[in-house]
N, C-alpha and C positions, 0 to 999 in steps of 0.2 A: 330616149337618151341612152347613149351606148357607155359602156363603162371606161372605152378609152375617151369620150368626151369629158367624161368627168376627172378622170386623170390629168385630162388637159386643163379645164377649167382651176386643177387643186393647183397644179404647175404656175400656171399665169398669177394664181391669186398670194403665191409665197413668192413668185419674184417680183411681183409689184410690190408686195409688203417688203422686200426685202432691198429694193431702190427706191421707191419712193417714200418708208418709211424709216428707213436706218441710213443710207448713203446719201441720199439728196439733204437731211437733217444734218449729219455730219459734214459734206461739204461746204453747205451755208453758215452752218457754226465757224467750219474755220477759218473762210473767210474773212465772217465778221469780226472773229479775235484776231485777225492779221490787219485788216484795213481802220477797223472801230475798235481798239481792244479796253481802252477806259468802257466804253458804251455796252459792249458786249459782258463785262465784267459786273454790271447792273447800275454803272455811274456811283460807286460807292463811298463815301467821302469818312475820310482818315485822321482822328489827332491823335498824337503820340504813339501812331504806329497802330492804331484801334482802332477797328470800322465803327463808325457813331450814325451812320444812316447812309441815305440814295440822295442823290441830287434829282431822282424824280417821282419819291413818293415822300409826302409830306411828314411831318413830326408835331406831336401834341406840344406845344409849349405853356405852360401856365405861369411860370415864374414870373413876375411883374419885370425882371431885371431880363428879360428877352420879348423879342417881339415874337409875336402872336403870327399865326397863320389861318386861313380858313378856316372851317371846320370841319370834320369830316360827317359822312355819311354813312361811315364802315362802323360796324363792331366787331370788335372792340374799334375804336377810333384808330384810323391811318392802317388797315388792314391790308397788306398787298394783296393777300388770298382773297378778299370779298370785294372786291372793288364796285361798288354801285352806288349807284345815285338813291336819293329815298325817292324817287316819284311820286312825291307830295304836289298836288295843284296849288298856285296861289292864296286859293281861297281857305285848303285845307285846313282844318282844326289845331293839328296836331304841327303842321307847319308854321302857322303863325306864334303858336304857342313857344315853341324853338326860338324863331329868329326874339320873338320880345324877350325871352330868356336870356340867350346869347345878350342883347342889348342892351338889358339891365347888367349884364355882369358885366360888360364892358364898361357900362359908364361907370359900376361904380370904381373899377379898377384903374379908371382914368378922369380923371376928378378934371370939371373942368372944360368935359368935351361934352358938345350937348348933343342929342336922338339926330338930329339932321347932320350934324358934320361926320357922321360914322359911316364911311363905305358897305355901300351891301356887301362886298366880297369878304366882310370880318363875322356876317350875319349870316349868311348863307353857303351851301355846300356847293360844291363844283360837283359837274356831272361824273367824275369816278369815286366821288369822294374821298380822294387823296390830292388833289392840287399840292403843288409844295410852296406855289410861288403868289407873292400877293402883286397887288400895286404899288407904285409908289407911293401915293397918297395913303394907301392904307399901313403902309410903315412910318410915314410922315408923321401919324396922327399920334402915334402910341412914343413917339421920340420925348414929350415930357417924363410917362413914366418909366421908361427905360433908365433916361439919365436921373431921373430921381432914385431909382433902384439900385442904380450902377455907380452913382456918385462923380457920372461922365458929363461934358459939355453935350447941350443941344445941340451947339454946331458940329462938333466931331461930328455926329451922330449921323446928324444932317448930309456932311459932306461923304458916311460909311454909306450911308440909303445911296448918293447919289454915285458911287465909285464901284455900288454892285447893282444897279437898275441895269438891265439889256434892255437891249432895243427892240424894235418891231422886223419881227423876221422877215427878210431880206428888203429891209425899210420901209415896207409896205401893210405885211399880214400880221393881225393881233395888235396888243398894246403892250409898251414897256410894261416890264416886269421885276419883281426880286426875289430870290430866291431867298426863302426864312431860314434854312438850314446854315447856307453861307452866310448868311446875313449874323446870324447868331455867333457862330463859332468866327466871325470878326471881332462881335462884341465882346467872345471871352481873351480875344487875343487884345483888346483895350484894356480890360482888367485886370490881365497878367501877364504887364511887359518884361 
């Protein structure tokens, strides 16, 4: 190998790094903030002028007076940096331990609802362990203690679950869904009109 090979080789390996790694980065970026720019900006959702989270990465809620989301998988809980699943098997020790955990706290926080009416999706993780969004049913369920917490009607409640559920993307793919974070910061705009 001759030394002007190598010259060549050092040439090639800083203009590639230097298109393929800084100018194709930067064109796609500014794209995406010109054509996506909510999306691009992390989908970051705003009250009183205050970023209070993402519309695509989950939030811990415990308050009785909000509904509950998933759970996570991250630690600390809803971590965007650690995003992963536990890859716990069914059978796993340590996962069934979890979901009967979760289960019992659930039920005892929602007086009323028995082991079979509780969505798996309030007992188990999603595969990045930050989901944000449940189902309907599984916001449906927790609508007594909300409105006991909040001192709101079940049907309000009722008709909020039903006014922020989307649908199945492009009518077809996945199941309706609600997003908890929206879903929430509804519930605070009931409480303080």
């Amino acid at each position: 190998m001759t030394l002007r090979s190598i010259w060549s080789a050092i040439r090639l390996m800083v203009l590639s790094s230097l298109v393929l790694g800084l100018a194709y980065t930067f064109l796609i970026t500014g794209i995406a903030s010109a054509v996506f720019p909510q999306q691009a900006a992390g989908s970051l959702v705003t009250l009183h002028g205050r970023v209070v989270g993402s519309r695509l990465i989950g939030q811990e809620f415990t308050s009785p007076g909000f509904f509950w989301g998933r759970p996570s998988a991250t630690s600390p809980a809803y971590n965007g940096a650690s995003s992963a699943a536990s890859n716990l098997g069914p059978t796993n020790a340590v996962l069934i331990a979890h979901v009967k955990a979760r289960l019992q706290a659930f039920l005892k926080a929602n007086p009323g609802v028995t082991a079979s009416q509780v969505p798996l999706s309030l007992l188990e993780s999603s595969a990045s362990g930050l989901d944000p969004d449940i189902t309907p049913a599984a916001a449906l369920i927790q609508v007594p203690r909300v409105a006991r917490a909040d001192h709101l009607s079940p049907g309000r409640l009722r008709s909020l679950i039903q006014q922020y559920t989307k649908g199945r993307f492009l009518g077809i793919f996945g199941h309706p869904y609600v997003n908890v974070l929206e879903l929430n910061l509804a519930v605070l705009r009931l409480r303080r009109p």
